[in-house]
N, C-alpha and C positions, 0 to 999 in steps of 0.2 A: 504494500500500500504506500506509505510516506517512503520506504527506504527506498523503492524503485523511482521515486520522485525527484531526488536529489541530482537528476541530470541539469542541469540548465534549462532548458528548453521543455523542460515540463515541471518546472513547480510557479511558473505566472501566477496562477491563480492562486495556491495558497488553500485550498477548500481542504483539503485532507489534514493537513495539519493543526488545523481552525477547527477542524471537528472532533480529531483525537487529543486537542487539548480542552475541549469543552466534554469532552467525557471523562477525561480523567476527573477535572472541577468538580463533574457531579460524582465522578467516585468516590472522592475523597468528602464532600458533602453527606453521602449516605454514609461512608464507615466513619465520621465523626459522629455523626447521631445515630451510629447502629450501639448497642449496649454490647454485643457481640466483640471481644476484640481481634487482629490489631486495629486499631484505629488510626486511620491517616495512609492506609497500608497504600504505597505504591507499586505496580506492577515491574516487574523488571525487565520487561521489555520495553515501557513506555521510558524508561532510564537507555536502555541502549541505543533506542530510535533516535532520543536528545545527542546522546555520544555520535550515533553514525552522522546526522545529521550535520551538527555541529564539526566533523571533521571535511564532511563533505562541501557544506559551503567554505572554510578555510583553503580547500584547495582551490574550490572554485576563484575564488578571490584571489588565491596567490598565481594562480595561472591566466587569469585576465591581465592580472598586471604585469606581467612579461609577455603579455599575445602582444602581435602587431596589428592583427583584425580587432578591435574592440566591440563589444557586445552593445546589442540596441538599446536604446532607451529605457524598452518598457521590463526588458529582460534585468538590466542593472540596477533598473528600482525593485523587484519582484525580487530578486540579491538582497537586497539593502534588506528590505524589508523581511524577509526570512531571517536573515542573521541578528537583525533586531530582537524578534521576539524569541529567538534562538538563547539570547545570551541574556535576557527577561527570565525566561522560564528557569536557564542554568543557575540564576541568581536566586531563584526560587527556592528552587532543589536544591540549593549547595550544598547540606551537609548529607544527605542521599545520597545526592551522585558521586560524593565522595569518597562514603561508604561502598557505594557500588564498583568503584574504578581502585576500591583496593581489593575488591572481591575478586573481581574479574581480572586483576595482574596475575594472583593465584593460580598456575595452572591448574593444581589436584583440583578445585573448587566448580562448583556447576558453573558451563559456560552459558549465558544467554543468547550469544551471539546466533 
């Protein structure tokens, strides 16, 4: 879904990632007022989707800048704009994804990937 997305030329729109972050919002809405714990539990793929993501536009970005073609207008905003709420949500999650990227250095440890 979102990690087949991270080509250039197909995350313009933005709809996929706009929507698996409004699902998590309500995930974590229900397990804070479920009595059930854990409460706040995030998935660990919605952590790796941020990681793939988040490296994905970085490259994106560091290879624009050494292309001699540059990228259209509405594609560099659609960029911009992704890595925005990319590094939003990382700010969110920080101490998650923290936990999670010492998890996953681990090799003996379940891989998400």
């Amino acid at each position: 879904m979102v990690r087949s997305s991270i080509a250039v030329g197909t995350i313009a729109n933005g709809t996929e990632l706009e929507k698996l972050l409004r699902f998590i919002s309500r995930h974590q809405t229900s397990m804070v007022s479920s009595p059930i714990p854990p409460a706040g539990h995030i998935p660990p793929q919605f952590l790796q989707t941020l990681v793939d993501l988040d490296a994905g536009v970085t490259k994106t970005v560091a290879a624009e800048k050494s292309a001699t073609k540059k990228m259209t207008g509405a594609k560099s905003k659609a960029v911009t704009g992704l890595r925005q709420t990319i590094k939003k949500k990382n700010k969110e999650f920080e101490g998650v994804l923290a936990t999670f990227n010492e998890v996953c250095a681990i090799p003996e440890t379940h891989d998400y990937r």
